[in-house]
Biopython code that builds the backbone (N, CA, C, O; Angstrom):
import numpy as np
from Bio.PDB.StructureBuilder import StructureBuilder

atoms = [
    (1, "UNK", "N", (-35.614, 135.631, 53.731)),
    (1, "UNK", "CA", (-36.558, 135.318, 54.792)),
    (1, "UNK", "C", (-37.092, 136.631, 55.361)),
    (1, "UNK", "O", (-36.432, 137.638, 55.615)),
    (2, "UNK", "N", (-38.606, 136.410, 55.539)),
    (2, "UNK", "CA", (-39.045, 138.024, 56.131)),
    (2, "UNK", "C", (-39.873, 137.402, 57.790)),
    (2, "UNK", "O", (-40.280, 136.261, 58.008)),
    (3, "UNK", "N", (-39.905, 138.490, 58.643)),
    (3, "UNK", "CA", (-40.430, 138.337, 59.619)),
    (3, "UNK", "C", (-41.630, 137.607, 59.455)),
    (3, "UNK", "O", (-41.757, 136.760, 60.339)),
    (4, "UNK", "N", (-43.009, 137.650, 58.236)),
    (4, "UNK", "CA", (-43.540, 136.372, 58.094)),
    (4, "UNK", "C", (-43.155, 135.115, 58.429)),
    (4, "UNK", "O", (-43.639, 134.363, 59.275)),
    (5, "UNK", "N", (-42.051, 134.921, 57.538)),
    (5, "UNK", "CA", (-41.537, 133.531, 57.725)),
    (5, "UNK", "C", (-41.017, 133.097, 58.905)),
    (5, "UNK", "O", (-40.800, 131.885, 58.903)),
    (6, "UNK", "N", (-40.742, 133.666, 59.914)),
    (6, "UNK", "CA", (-40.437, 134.030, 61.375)),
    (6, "UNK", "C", (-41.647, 133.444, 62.016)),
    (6, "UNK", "O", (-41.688, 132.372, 62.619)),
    (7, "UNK", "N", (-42.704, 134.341, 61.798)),
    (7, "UNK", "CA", (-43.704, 134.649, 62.182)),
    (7, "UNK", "C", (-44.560, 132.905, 61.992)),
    (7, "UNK", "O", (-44.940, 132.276, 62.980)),
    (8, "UNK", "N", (-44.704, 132.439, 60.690)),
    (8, "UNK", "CA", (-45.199, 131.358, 60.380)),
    (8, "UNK", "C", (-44.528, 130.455, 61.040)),
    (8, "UNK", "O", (-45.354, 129.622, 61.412)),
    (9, "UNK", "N", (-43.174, 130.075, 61.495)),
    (9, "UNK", "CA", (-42.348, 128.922, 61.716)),
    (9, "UNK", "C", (-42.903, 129.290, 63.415)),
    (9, "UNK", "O", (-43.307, 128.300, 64.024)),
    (10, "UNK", "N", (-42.933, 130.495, 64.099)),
    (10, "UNK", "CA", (-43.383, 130.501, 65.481)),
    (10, "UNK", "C", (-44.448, 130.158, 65.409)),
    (10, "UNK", "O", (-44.451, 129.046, 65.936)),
    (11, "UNK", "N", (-45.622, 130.440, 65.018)),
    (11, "UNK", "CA", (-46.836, 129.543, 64.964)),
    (11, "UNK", "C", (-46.699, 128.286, 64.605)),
    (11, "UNK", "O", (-47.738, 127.668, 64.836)),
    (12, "UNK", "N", (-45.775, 127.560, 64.086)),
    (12, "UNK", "CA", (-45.836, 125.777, 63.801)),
    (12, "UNK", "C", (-45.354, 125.708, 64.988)),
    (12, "UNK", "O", (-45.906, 124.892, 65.727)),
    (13, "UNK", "N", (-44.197, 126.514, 65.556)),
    (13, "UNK", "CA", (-43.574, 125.821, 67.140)),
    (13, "UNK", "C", (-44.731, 125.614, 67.907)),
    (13, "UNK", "O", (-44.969, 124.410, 67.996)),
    (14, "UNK", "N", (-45.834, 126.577, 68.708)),
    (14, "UNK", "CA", (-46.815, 126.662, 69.016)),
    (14, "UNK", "C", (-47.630, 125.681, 68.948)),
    (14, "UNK", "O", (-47.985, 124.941, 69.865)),
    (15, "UNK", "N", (-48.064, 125.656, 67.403)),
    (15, "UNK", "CA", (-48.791, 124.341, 67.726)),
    (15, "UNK", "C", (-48.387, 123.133, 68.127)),
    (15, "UNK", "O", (-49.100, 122.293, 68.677)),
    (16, "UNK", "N", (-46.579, 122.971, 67.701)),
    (16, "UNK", "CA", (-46.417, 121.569, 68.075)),
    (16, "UNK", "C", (-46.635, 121.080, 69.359)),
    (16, "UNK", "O", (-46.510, 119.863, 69.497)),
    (17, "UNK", "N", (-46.963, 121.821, 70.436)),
    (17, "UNK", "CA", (-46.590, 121.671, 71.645)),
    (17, "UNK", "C", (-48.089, 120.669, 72.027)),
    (17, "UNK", "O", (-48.059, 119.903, 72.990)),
    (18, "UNK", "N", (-49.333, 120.796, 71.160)),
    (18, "UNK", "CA", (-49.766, 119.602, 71.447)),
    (18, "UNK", "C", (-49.728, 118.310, 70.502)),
    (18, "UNK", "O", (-50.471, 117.334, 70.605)),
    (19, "UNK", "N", (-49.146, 118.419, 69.963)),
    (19, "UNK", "CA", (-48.349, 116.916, 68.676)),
    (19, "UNK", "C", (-48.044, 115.846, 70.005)),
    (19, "UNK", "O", (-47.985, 115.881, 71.234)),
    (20, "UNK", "N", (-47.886, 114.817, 68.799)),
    (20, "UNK", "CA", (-47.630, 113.887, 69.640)),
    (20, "UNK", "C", (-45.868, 113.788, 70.231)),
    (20, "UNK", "O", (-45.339, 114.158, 69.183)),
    (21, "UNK", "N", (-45.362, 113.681, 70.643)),
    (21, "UNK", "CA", (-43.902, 113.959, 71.182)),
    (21, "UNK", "C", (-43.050, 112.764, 70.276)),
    (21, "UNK", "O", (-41.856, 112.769, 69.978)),
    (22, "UNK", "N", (-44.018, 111.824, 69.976)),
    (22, "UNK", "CA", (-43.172, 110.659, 69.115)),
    (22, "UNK", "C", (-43.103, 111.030, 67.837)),
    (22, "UNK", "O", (-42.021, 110.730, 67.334)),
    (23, "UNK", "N", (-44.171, 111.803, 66.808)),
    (23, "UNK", "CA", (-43.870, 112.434, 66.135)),
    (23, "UNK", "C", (-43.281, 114.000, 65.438)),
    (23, "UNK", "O", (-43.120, 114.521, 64.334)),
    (24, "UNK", "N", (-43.122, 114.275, 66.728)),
    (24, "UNK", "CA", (-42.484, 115.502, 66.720)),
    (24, "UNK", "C", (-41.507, 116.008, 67.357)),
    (24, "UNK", "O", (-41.584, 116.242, 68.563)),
    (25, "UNK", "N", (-40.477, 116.242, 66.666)),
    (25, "UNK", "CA", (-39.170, 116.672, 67.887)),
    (25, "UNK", "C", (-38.944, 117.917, 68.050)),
    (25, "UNK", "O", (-37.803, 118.269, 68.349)),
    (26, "UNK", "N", (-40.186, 119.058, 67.858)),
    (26, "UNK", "CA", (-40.213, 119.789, 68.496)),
    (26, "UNK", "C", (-40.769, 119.957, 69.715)),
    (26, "UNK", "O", (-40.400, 120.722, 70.606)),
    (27, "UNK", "N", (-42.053, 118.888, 69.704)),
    (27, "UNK", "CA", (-42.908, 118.995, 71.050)),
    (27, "UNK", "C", (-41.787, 117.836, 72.231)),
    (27, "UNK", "O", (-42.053, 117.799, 73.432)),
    (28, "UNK", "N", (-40.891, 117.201, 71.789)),
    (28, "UNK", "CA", (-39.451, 116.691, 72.275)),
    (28, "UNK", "C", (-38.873, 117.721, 73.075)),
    (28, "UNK", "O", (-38.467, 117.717, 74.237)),
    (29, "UNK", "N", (-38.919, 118.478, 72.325)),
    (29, "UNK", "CA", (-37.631, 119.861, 73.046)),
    (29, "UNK", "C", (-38.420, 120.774, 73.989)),
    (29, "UNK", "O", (-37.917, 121.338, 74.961)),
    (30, "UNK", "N", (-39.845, 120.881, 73.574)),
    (30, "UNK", "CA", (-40.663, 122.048, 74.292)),
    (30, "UNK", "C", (-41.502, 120.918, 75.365)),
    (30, "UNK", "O", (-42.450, 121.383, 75.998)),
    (31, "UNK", "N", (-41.202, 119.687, 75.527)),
    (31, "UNK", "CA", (-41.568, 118.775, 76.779)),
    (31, "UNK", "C", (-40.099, 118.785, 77.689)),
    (31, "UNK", "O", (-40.136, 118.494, 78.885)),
    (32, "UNK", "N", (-38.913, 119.116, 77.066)),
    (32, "UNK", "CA", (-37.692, 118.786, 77.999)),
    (32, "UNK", "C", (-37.801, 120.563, 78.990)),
    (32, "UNK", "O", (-37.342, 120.754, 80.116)),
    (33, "UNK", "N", (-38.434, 121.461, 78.235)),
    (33, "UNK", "CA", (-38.443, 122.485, 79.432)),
    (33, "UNK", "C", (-37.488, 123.784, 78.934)),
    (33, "UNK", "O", (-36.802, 123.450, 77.968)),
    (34, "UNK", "N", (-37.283, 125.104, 79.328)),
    (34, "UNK", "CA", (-36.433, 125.750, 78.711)),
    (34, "UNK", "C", (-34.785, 125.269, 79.032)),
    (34, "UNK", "O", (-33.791, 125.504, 78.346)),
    (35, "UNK", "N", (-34.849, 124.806, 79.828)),
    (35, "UNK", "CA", (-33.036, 123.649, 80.176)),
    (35, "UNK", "C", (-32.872, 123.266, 78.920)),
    (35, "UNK", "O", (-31.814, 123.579, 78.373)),
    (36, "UNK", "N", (-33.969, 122.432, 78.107)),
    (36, "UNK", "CA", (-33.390, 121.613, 77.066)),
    (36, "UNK", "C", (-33.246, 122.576, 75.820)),
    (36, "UNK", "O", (-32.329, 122.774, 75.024)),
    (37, "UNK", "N", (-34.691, 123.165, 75.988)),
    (37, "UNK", "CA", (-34.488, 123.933, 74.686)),
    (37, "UNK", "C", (-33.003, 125.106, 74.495)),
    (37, "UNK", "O", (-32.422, 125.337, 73.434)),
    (38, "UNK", "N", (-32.699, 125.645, 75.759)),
    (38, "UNK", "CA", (-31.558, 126.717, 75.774)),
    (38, "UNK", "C", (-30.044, 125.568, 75.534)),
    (38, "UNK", "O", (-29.129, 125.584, 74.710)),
    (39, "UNK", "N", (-30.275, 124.930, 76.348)),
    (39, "UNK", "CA", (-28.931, 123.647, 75.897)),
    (39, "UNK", "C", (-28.608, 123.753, 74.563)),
    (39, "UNK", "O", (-27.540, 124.197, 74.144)),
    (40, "UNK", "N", (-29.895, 123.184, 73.620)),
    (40, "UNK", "CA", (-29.779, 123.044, 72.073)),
    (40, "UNK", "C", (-29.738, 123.906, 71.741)),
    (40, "UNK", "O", (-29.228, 123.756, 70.630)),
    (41, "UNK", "N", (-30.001, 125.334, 71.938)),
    (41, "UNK", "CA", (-29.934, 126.795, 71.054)),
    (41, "UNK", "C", (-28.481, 127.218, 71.441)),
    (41, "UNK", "O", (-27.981, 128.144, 70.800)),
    (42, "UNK", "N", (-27.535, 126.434, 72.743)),
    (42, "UNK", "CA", (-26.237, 126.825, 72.937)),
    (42, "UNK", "C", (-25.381, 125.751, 71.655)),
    (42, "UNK", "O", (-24.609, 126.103, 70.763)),
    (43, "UNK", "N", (-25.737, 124.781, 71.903)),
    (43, "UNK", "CA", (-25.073, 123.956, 70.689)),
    (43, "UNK", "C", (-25.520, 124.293, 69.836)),
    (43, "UNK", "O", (-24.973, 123.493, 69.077)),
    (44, "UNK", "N", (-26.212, 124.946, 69.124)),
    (44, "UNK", "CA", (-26.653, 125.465, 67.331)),
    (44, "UNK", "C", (-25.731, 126.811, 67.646)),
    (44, "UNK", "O", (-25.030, 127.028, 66.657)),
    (45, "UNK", "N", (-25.574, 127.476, 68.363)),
    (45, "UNK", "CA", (-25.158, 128.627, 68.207)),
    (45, "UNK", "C", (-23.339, 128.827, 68.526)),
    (45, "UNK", "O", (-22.777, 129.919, 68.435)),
    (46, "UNK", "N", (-22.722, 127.691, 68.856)),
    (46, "UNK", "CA", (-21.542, 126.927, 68.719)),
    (46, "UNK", "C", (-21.329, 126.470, 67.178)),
    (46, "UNK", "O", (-20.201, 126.490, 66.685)),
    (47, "UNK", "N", (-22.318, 126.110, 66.538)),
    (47, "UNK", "CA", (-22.355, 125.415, 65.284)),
    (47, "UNK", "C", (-22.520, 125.998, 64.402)),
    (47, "UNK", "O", (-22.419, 125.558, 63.256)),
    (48, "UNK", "N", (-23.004, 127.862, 64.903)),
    (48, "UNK", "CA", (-23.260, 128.649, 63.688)),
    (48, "UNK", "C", (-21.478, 129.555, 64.103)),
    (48, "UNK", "O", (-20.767, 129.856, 63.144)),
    (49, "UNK", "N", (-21.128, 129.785, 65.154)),
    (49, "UNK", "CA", (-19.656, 130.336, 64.795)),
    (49, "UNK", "C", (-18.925, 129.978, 64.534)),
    (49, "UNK", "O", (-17.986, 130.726, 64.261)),
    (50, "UNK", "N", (-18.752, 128.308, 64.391)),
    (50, "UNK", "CA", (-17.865, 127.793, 63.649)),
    (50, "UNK", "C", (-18.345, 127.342, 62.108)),
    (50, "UNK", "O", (-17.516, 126.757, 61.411)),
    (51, "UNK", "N", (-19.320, 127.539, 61.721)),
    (51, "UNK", "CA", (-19.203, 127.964, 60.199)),
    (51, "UNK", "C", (-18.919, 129.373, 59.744)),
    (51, "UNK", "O", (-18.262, 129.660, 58.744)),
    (52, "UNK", "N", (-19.519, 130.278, 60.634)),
    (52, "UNK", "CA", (-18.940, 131.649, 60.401)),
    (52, "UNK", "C", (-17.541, 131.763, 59.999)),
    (52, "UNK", "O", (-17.227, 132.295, 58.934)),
    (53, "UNK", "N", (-16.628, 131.244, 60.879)),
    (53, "UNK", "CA", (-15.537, 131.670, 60.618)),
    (53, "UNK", "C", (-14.605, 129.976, 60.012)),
    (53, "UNK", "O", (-13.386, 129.816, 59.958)),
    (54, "UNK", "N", (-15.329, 129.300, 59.767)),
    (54, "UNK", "CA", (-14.285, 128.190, 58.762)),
    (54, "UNK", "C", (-15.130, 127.607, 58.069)),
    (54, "UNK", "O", (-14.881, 126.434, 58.347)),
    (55, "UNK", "N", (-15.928, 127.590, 57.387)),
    (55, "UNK", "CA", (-16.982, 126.611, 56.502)),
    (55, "UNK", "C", (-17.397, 127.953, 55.698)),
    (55, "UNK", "O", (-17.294, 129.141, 56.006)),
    (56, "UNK", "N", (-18.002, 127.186, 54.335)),
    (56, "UNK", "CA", (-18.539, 128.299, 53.486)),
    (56, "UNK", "C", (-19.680, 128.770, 53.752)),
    (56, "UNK", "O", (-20.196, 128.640, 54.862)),
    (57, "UNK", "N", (-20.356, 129.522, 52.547)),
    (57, "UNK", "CA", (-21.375, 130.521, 53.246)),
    (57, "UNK", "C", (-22.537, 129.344, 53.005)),
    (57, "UNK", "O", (-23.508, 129.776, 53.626)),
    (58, "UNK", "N", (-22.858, 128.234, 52.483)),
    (58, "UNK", "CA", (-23.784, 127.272, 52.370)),
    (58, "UNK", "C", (-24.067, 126.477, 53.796)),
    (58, "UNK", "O", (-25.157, 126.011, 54.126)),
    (59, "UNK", "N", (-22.715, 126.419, 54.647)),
    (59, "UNK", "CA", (-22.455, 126.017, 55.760)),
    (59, "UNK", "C", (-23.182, 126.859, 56.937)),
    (59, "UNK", "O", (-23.866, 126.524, 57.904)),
    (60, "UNK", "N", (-22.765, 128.006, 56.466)),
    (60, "UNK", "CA", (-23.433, 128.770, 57.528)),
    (60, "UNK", "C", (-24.758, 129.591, 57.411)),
    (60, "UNK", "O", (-25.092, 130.425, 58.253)),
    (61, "UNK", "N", (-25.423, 129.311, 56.386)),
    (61, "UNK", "CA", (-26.954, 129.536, 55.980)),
    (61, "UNK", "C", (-27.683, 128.651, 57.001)),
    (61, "UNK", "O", (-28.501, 128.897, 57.887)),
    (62, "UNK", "N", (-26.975, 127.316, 56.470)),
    (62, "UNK", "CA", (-27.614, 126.042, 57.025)),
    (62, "UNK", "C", (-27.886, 126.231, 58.835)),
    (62, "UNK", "O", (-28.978, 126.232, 59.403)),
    (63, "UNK", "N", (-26.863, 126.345, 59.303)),
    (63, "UNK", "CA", (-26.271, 126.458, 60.696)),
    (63, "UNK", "C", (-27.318, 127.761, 61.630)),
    (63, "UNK", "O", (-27.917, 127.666, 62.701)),
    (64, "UNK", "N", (-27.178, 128.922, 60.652)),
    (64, "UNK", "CA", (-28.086, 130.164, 60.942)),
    (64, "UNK", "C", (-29.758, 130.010, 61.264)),
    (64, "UNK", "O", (-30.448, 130.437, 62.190)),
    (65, "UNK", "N", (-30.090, 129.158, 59.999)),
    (65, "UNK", "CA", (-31.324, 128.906, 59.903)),
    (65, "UNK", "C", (-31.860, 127.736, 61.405)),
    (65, "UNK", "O", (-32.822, 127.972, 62.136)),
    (66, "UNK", "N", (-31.142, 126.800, 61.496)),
    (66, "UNK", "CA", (-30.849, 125.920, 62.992)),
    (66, "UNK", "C", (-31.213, 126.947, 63.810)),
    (66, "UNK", "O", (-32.333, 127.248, 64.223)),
    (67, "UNK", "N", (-30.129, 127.467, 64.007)),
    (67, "UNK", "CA", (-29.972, 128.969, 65.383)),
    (67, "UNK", "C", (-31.508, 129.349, 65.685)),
    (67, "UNK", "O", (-32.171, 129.333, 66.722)),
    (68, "UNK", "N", (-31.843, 129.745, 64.172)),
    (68, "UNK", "CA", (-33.185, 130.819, 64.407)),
    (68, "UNK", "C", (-34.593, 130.113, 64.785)),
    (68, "UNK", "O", (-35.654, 130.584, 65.193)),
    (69, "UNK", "N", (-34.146, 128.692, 64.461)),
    (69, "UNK", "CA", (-35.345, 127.266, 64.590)),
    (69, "UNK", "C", (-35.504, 127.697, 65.830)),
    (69, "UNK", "O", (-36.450, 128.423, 66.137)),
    (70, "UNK", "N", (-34.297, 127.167, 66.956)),
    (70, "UNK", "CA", (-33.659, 126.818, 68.262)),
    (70, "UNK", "C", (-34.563, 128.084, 69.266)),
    (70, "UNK", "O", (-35.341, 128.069, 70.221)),
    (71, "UNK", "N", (-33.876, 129.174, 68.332)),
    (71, "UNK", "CA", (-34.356, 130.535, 69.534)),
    (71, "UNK", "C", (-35.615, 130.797, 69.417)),
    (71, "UNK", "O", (-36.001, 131.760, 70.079)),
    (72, "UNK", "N", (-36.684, 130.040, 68.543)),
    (72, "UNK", "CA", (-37.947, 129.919, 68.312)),
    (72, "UNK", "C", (-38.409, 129.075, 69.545)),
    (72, "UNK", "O", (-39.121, 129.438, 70.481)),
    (73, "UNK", "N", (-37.952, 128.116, 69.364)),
    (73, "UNK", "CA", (-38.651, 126.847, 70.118)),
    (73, "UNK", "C", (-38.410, 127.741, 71.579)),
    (73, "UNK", "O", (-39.476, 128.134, 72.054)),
    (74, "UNK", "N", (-37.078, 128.156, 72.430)),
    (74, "UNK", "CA", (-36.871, 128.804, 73.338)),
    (74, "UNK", "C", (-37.598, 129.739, 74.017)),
    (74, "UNK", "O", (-37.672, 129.962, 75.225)),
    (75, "UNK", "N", (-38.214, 130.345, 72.919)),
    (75, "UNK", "CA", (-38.994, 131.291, 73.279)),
    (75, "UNK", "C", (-40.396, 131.009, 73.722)),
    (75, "UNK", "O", (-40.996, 131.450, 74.702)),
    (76, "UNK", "N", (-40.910, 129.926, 72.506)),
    (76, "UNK", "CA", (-42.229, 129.390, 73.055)),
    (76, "UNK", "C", (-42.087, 128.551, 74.007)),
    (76, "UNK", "O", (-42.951, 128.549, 74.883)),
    (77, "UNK", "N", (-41.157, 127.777, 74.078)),
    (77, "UNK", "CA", (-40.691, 126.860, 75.845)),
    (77, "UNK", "C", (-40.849, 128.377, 76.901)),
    (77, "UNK", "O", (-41.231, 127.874, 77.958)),
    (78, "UNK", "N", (-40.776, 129.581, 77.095)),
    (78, "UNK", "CA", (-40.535, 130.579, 78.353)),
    (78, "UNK", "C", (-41.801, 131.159, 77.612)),
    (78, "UNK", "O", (-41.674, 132.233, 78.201)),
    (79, "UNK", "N", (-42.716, 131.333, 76.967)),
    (79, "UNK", "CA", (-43.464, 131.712, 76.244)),
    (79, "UNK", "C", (-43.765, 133.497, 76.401)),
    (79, "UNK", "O", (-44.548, 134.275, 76.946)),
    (80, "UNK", "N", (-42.444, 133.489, 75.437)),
    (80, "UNK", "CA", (-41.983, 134.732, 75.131)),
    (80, "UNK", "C", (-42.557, 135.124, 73.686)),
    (80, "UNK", "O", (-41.720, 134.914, 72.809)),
    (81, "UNK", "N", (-43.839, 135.670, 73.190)),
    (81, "UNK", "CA", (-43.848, 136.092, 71.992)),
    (81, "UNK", "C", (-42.866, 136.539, 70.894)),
    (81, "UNK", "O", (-42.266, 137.611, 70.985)),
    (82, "UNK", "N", (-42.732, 135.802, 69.984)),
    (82, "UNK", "CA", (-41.790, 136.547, 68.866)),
    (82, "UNK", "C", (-42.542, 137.785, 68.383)),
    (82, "UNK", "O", (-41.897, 138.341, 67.494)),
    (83, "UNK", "N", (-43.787, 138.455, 68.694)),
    (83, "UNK", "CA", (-44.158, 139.501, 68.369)),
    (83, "UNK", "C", (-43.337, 140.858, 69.359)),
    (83, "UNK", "O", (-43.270, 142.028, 68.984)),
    (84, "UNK", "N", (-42.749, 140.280, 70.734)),
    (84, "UNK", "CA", (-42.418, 141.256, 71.950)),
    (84, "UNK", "C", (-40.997, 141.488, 71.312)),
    (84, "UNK", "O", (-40.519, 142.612, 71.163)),
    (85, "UNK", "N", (-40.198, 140.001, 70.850)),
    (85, "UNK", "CA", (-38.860, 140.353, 70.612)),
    (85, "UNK", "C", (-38.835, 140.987, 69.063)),
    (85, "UNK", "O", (-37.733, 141.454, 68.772)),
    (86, "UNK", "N", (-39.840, 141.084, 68.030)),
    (86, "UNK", "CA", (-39.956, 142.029, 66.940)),
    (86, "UNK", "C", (-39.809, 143.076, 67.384)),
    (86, "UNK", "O", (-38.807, 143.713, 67.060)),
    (87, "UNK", "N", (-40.811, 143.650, 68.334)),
    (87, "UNK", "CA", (-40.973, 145.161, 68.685)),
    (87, "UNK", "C", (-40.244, 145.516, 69.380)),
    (87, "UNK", "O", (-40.481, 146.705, 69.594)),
    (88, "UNK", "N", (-38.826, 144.946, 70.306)),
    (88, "UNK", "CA", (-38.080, 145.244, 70.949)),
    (88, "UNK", "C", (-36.983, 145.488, 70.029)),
    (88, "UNK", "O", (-36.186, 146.380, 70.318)),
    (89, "UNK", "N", (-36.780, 144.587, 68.591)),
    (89, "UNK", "CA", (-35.670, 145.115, 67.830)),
    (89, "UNK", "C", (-36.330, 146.566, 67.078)),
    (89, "UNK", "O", (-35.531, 147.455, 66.785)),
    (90, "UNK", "N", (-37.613, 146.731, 66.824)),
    (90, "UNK", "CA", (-38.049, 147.612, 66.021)),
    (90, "UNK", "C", (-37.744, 148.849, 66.930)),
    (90, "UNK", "O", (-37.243, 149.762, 66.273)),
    (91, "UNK", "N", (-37.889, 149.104, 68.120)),
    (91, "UNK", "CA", (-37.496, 150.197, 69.390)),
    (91, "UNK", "C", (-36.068, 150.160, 69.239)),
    (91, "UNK", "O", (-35.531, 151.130, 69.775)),
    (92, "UNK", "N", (-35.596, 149.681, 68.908)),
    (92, "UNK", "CA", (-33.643, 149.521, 68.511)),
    (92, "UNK", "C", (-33.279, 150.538, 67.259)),
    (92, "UNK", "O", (-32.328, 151.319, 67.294)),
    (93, "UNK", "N", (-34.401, 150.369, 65.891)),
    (93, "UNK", "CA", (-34.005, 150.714, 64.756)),
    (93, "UNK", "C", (-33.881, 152.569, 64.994)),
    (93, "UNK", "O", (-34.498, 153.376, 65.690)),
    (94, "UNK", "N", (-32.756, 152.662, 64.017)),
    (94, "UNK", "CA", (-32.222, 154.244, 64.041)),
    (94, "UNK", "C", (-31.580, 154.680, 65.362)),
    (94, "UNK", "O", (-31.289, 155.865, 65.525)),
    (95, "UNK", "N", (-31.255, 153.390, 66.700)),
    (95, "UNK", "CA", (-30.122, 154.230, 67.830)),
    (95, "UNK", "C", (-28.978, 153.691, 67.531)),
    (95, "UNK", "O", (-28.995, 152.622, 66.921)),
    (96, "UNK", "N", (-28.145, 154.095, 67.768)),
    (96, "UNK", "CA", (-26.436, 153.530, 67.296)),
    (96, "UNK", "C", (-26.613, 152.400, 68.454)),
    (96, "UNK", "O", (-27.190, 152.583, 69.527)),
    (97, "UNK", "N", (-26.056, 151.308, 68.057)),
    (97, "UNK", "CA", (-25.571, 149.896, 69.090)),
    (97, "UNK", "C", (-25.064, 150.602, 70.036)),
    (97, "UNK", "O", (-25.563, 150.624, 71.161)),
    (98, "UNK", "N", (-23.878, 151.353, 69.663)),
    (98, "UNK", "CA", (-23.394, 151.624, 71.383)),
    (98, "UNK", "C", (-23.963, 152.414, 72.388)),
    (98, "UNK", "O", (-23.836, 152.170, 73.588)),
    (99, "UNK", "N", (-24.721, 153.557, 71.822)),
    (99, "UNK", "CA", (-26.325, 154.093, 72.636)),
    (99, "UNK", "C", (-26.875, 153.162, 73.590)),
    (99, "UNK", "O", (-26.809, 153.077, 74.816)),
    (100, "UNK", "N", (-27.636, 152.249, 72.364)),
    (100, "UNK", "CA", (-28.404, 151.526, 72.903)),
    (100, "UNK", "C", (-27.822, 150.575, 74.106)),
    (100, "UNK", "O", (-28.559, 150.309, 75.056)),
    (101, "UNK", "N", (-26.554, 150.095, 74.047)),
    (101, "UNK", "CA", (-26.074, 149.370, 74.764)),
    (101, "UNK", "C", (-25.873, 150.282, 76.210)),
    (101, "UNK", "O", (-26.427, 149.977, 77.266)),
    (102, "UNK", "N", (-25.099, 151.290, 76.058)),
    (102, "UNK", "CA", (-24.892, 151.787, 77.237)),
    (102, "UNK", "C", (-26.055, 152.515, 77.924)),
    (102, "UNK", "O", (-25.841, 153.145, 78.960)),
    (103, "UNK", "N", (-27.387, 152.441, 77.333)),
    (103, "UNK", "CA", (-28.515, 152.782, 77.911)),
    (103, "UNK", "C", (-28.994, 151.544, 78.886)),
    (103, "UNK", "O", (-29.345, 151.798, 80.038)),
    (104, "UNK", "N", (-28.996, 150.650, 78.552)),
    (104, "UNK", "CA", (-29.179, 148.955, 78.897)),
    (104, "UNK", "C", (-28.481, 148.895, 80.368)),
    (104, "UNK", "O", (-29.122, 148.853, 81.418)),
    (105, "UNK", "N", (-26.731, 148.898, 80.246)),
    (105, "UNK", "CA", (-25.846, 149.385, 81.343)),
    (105, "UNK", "C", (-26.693, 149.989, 82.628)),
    (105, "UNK", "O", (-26.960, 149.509, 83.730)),
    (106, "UNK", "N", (-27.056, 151.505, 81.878)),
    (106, "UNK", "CA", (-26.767, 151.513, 82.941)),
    (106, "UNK", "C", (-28.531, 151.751, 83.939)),
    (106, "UNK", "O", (-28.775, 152.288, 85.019)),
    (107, "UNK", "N", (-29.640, 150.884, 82.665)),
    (107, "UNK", "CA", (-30.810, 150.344, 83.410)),
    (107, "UNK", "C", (-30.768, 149.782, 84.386)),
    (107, "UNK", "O", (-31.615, 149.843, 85.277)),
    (108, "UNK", "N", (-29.215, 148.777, 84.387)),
    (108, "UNK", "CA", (-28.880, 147.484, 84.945)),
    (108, "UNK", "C", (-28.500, 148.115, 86.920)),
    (108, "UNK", "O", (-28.166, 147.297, 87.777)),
]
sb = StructureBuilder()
sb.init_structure("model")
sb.init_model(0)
sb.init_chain("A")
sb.init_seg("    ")
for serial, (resi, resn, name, xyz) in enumerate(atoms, 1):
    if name == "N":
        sb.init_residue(resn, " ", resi, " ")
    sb.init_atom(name, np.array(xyz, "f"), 0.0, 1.0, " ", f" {name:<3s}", serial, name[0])
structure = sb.get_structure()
């Protein structure tokens, strides 16, 4: 999967939001509000660490791919561009995690 495919599945979220809600259970989740949508991205993401660590790797492809649906829809429910959270991991690439983390700290 490449950030295209990212990229394409955030533009279907997008549009679903004017679908009809009976045929679409994404415009379902992005009518319940970011409450609903973050609810369901907490249960997919419950569902992807327990294949991580006890189900095979078919299990947790499956489960991953959910996750990444979930934090899609989330984002366009708070309408957070997946282009802002690209360029926020791309500003990440080449600092060590723990850099970056304790830079974050101590923004906070």
């Amino acid at each position: 999967m490449t950030s295209d495919t990212l990229k394409r599945l955030s533009e279907t979220i997008r549009a679903r939001r004017t679908a009809s809600g009976e045929a679409s259970y994404t415009r379902q989740l992005l009518d319940g509000g970011p409450q609903k949508c973050a609810k369901k991205l907490a249960e997919e993401a419950a569902e992807t660490v327990i294949a991580g660590v006890s189900q095979d790797g078919d299990a947790l492809t499956s489960e991953a791919a959910d996750l990444l649906y979930h934090l899609l829809v989330l984002l366009e429910a708070r309408e957070v561009p997946l282009d802002d959270v690209l360029g926020e991991l791309e500003s990440r690439m080449g600092v060590s995690g723990i850099e970056e983390k304790a830079a974050r700290t101590k923004d906070k």
